[in-house]
C-alpha positions as CSV (number, residue, x, y, z in Angstrom):
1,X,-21.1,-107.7,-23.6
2,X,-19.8,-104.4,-22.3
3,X,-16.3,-104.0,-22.2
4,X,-15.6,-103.6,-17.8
5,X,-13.6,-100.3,-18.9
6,X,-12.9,-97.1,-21.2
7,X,-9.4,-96.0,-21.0
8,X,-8.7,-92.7,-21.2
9,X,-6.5,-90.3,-23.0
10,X,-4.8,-89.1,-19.6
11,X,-4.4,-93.3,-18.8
12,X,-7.5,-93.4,-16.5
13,X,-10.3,-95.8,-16.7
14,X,-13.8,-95.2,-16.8
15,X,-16.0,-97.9,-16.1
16,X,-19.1,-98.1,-18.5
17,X,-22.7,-100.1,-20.1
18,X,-24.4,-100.0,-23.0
19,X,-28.3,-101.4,-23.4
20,X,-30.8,-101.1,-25.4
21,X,-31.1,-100.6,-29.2
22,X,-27.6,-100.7,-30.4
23,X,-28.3,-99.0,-33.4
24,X,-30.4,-96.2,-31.9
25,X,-30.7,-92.3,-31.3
26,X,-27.9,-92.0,-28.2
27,X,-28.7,-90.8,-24.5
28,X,-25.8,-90.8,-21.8
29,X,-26.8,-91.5,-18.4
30,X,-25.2,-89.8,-15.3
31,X,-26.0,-91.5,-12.0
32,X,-27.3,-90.1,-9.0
33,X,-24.6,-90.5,-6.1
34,X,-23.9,-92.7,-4.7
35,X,-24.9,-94.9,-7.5
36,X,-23.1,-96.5,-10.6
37,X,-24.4,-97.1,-13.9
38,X,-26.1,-99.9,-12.3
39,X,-28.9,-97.3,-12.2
40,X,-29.4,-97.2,-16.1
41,X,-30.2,-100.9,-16.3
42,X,-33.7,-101.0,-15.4
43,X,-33.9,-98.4,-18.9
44,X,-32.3,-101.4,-21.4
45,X,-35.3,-102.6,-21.9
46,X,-37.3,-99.3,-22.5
47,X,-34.3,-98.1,-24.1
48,X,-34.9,-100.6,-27.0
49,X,-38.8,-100.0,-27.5
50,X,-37.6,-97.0,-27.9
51,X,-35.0,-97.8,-30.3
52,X,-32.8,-95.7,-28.3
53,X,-29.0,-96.6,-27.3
54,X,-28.6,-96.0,-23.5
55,X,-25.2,-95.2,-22.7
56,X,-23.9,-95.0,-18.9
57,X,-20.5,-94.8,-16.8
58,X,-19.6,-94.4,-13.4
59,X,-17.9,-91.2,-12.3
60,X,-14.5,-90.3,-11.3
61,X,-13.9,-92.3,-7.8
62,X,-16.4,-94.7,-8.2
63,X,-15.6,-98.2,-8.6
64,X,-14.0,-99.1,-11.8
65,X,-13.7,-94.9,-13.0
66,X,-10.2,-93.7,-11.1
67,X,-10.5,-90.7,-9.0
68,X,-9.1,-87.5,-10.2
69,X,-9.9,-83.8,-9.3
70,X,-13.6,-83.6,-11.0
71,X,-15.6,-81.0,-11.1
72,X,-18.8,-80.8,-13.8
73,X,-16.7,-80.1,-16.3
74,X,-14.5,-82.0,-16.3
75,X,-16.8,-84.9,-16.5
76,X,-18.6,-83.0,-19.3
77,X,-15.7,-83.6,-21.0
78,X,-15.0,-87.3,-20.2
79,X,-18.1,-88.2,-21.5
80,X,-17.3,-86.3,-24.6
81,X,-13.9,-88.2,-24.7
82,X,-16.1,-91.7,-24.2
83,X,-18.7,-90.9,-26.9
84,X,-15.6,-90.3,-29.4
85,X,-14.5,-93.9,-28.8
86,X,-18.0,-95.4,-29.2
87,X,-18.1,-93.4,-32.6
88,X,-21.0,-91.1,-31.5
89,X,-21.2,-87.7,-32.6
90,X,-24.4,-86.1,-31.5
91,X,-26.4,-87.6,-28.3
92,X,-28.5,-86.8,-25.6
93,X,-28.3,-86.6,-22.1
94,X,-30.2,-87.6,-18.8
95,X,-29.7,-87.2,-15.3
96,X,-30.7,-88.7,-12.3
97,X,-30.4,-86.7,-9.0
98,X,-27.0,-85.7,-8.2
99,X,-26.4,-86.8,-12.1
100,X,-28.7,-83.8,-13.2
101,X,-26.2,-81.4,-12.4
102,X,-23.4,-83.3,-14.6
103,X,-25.6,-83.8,-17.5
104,X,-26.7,-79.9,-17.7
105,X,-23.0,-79.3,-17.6
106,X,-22.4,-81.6,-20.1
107,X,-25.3,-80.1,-22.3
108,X,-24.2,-76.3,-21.6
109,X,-20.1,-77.7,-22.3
110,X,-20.6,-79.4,-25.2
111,X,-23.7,-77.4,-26.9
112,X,-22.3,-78.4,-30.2
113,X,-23.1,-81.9,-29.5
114,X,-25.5,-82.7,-27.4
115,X,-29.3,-82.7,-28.7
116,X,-31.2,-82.9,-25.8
117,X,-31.2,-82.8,-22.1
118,X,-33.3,-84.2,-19.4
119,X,-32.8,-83.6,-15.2
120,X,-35.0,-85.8,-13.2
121,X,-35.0,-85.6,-9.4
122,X,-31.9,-82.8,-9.2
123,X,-31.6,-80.4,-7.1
124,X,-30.2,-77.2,-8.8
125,X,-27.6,-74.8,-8.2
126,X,-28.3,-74.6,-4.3
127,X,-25.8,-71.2,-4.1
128,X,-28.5,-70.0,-6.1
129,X,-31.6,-71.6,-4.5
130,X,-33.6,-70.0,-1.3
131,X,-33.6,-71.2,1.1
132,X,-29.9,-72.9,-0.2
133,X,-30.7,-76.3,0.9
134,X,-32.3,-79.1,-2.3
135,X,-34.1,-80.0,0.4
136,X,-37.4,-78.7,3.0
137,X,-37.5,-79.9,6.5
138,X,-33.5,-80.0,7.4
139,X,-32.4,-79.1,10.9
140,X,-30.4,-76.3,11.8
141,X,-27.7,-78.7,11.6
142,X,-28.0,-80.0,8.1
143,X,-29.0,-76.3,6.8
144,X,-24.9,-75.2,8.5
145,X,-23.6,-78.1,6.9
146,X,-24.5,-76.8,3.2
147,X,-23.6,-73.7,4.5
148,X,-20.2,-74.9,5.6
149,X,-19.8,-77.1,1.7
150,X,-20.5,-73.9,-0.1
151,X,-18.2,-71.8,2.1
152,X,-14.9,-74.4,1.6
153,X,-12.1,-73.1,0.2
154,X,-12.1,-75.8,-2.3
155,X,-13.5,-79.2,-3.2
156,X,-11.7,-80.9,-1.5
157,X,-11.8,-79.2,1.8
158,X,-15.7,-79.4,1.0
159,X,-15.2,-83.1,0.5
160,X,-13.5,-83.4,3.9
161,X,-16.4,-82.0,5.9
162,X,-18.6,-84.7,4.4
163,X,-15.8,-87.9,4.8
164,X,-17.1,-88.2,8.8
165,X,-20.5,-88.6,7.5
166,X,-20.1,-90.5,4.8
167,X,-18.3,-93.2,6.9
168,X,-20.7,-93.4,8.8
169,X,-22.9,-94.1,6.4
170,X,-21.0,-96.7,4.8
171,X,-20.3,-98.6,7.7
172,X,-24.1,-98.7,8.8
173,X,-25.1,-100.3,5.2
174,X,-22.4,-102.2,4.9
175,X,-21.6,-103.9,8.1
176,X,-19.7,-106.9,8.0
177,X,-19.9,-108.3,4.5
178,X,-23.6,-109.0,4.8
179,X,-24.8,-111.1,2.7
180,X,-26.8,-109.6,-0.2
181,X,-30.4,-109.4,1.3
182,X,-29.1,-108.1,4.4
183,X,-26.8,-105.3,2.5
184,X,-30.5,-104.5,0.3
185,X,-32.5,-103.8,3.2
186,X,-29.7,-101.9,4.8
187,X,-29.3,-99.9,1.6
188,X,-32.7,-99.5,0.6
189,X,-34.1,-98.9,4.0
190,X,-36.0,-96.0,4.9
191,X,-37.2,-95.6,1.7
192,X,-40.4,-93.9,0.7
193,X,-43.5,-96.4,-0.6
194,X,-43.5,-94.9,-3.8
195,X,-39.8,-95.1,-4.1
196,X,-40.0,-98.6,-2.1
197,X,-42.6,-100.4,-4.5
198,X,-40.5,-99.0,-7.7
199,X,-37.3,-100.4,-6.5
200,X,-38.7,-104.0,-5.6
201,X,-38.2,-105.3,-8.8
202,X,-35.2,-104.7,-9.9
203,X,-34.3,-107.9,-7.2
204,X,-32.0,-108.3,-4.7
205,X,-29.0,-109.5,-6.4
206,X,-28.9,-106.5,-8.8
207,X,-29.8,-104.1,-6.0
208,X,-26.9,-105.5,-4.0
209,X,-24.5,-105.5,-7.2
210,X,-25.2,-101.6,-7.7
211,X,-25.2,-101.0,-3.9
212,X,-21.4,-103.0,-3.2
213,X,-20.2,-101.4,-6.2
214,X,-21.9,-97.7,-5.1
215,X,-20.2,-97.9,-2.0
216,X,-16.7,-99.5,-2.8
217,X,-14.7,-96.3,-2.9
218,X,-15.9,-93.2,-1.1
219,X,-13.9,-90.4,-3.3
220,X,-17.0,-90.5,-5.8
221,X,-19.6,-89.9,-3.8
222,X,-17.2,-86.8,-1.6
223,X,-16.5,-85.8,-5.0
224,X,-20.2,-85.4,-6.2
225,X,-21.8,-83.9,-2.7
226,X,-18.8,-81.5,-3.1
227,X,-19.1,-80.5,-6.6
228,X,-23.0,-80.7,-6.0
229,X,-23.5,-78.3,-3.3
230,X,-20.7,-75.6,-3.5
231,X,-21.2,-73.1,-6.5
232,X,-21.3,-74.7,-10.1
233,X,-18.6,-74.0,-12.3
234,X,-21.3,-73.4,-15.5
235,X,-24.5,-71.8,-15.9
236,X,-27.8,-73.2,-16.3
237,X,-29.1,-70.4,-18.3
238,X,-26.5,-71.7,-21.2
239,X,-28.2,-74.8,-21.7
240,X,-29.5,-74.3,-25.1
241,X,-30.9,-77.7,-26.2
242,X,-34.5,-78.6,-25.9
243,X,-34.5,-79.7,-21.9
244,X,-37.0,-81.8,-20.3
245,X,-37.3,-81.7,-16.1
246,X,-39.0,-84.4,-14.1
247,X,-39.8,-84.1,-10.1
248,X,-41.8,-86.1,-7.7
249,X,-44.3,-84.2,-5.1
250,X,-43.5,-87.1,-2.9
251,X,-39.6,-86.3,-3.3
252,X,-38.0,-86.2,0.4
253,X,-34.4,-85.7,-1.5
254,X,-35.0,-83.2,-4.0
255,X,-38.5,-80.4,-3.4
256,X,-40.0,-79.2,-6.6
257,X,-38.9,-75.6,-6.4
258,X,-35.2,-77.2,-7.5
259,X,-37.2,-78.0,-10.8
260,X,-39.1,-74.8,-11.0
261,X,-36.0,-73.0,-10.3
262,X,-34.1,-74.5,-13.2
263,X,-37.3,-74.2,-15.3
264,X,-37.1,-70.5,-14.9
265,X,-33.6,-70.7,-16.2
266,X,-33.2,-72.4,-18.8
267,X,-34.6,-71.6,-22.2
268,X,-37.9,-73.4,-22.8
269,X,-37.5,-76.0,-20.6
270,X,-40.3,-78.6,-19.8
271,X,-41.0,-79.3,-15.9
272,X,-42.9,-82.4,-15.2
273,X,-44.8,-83.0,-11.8
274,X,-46.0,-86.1,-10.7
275,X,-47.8,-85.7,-7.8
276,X,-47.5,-89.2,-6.9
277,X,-44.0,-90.1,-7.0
278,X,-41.0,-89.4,-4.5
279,X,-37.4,-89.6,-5.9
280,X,-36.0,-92.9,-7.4
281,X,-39.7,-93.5,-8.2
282,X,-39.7,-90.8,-10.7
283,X,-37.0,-92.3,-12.9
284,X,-37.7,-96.0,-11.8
285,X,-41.7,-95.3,-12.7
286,X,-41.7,-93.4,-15.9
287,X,-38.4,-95.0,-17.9
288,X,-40.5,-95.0,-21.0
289,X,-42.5,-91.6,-20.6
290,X,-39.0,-90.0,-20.2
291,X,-36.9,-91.6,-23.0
292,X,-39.6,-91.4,-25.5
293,X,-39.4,-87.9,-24.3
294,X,-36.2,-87.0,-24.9
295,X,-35.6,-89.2,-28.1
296,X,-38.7,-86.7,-29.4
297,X,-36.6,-83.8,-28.1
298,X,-33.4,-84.8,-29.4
299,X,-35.1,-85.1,-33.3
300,X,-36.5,-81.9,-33.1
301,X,-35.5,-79.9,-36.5
């Protein structure tokens, strides 16, 4: 059984899983946000056809990992910190969504180490993007609001704009400690049928463990949008491991020109389409396709 947490050399904890073939190639999962590792579950058993180890943690300010003043970096580094401790040198790396950004920081931080990298669902550099939303369709509203995140003074003045929001958020899923189907379709609602059907089952109690857990401390996800959507503090164009990119043309979160923007920017990357799938669908439907992927990848001479 996983250990609940990693303590840090600077005293804080980092909450953390491990699945799949203990004794195989390593890939660190970041979470997309807000999530928790609870996302990398439905991969344990993939993970071990695979013969792969699967390797996640939750992020600075979510539940179980303390808060501290995280950027992409900094994270890169915690994760190099954690792989230390679990006596892994060399590893991959995959993110989901908002966890794209951290693990092509990680990969671009730590070049030394990491194999292999793979961004599913992410939206890129938005500072960079155009138009400078991850997303098509936003109101003139939500297109100021980036605008206002990437013009902050700071993170944490970035993180600010979005606490309003955010509470509100919280609050509607949430409620009044519903009880766990309630909190799943509150979560989960609105979802896409691709991104509906893929999510059914993983079941309501582990939906509702990952959504409590996602929502039990707002700092990570302030932390992530802010980091996210102001200016990265790395460059793409130095991830030099072999990089796989995955992107639904369903995706309502994250359109495909964040993918073919990265693609053009990093050094033979791969971009995958599926016209068929929408966001979590992408990950959720394709587990297998995208490990064996990136264990392929990460075993390239």
């Amino acid at each position: 059984m996983t250990p609940p947490a990693w303590h840090l050399r600077d005293g804080r904890s980092l909450r953390w899983w491990s699945g799949g073939d203990p004794d195989g190639v390593p890939i660190v999962f970041f979470h997309g946000c807000p999530d928790t590792r609870h996302a990398a579950f439905p991969g344990a058993a993939p993970a071990a056809r695979e013969g792969i180890r699967l390797v996640a943690f939750n992020r600075p300010g979510y539940a179980g990992s303390d808060a501290t003043a995280s950027d992409h970096l900094t994270v890169a580094d915690d994760v190099a910190e954690l792989a230390d401790g679990l006596g892994i040198d060399t590893f991959a790396v995959l993110g989901m969504s908002v966890g794209g950004g951290y693990a092509l920081a990680c990969a671009a931080r730590h070049s030394d180490r990491v194999t292999a990298a793979a961004a599913v669902a992410a939206p890129a550099d938005v500072t960079r993007l155009e138009p400078r939303v991850p997303r098509d369709g936003l109101d003139p509203a939500d297109v100021a609001l980036f605008d206002r995140i990437a013009a902050a003074s700071s993170i944490e003045e970035a993180a600010e704009l979005l606490r309003p929001g955010y509470e509100d958020f919280v609050a509607s899923r949430l409620g009044d400690d519903p009880d766990d189907e309630t909190l799943v379709a509150r979560f989960f609602g609105g979802l896409t049928q691709p991104d509906a059907a893929a999510v059914a089952p993983i079941g309501v109690p582990a939906l509702a463990a990952n959504a409590r857990e996602a929502l039990a401390e707002p700092e990570g996800y302030l932390r992530d949008a802010a980091v996210t959507f102001r200016a990265w503090r790395f460059e793409v164009e130095d991830v030099r491991c072999p990089t796989a990119l995955w992107y639904g043309g369903l995706d309502p979160q994250t359109a495909v020109r964040n993918g073919r923007w990265l693609a053009d920017r990093i050094a033979g990357a791969a971009l995958h389409l599926d016209p068929d799938s929408a966001h979590l669908s992408t990950l959720l439907g394709q587990w297998g396709s995208i490990l064996r992927e990136l264990r392929l990848l990460a075993n390239r001479p």
